[in-house]
N, C-alpha and C positions, 0 to 999 in steps of 0.2 A: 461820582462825587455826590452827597446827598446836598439837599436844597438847603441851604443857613438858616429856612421858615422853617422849613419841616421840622430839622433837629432840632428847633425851639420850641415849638408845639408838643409836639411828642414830651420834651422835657416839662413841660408847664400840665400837659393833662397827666404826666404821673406825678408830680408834683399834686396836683390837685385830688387826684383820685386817693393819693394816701393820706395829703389831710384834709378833707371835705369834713365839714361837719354832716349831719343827721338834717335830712330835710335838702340839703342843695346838689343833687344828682343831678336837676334837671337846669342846674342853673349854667351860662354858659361862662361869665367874669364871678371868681370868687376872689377872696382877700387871700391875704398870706396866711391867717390864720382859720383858712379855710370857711372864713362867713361869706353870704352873698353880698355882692357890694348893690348899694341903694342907685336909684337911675341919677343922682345927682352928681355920684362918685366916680359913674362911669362918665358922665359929661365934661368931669374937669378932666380926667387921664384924656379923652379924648379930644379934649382942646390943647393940653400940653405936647399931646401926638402930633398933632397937627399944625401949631408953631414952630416945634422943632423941622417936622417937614418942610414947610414952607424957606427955615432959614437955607435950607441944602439949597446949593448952585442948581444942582440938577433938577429942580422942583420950584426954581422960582416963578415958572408960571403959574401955581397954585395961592401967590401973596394977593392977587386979586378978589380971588375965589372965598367966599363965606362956608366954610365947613366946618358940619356939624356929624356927632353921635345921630342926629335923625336922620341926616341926610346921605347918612354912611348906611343906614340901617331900610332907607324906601330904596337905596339905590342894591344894593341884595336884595331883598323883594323883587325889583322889578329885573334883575339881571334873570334869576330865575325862571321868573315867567319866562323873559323872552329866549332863556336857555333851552324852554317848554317842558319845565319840574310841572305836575300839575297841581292844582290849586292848592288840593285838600293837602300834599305832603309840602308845599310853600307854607299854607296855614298853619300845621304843627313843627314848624323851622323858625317862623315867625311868630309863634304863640297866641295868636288870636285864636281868640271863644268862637268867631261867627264868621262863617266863609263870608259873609257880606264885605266885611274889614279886608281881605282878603285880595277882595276885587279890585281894590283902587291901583293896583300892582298892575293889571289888565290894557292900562290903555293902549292903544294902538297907534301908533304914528304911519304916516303917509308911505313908508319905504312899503312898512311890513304889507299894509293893503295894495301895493302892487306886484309885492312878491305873491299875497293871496291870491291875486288874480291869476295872475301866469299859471300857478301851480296846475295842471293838467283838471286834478280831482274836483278841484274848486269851479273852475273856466266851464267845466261842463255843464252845470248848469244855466250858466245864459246862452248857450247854444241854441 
């Protein structure tokens, strides 16, 4: 049985592939009429997404929570990372100009530096 995302996906990128305008190949939300939608537009879609979510039973632990388009958008960023994508294909997933921008995805929390330790490769040097 295919996944109900998939077949929606799949349907929306040939939707989109046949009518994209000139110029948005590289874009990932385009309109219906194949223009790219401005970062304003995707903000409201993604606060309407995200009300509707919160009303569902199953998702009422999300009525506390402040979500946002950005918060949607550092938290892929930083899943990556710590999926270990590396930087530079995070960067052109994420569209920054400058591996610096890049980094803020980087941080470390306390688990991961004790799994570093453990890790054999790592632990040998404070041997």
């Amino acid at each position: 049985m295919a996944c109900p995302l998939v077949s929606f996906t799949n349907g929306v990128r040939t939707h989109v592939s046949a009518n994209a305008k000139a110029g948005t190949s590289q874009c990932l939300f385009v309109s219906k009429r194949g223009e790219r939608l401005s970062r304003r537009r995707i903000q409201m879609i993604s606060e309407e997404a995200f009300n509707r979510l919160k009303s569902l039973p199953d998702f009422h632990y999300l009525q506390s929570k402040k979500l946002s388009s950005h918060k949607l958008r550092h938290t892929f960023g930083t899943r990556l990372v710590r999926e270990g994508v590396d930087l530079v294909t995070v960067q052109e997933l994420m569209g920054h100009t400058n591996l610096s921008t890049t980094q803020i995805y980087t941080h470390v929390n306390n688990k991961q530096k004790q799994e570093a330790m453990r890790n054999q490769n790592v632990a040998k040097f404070f041997e």
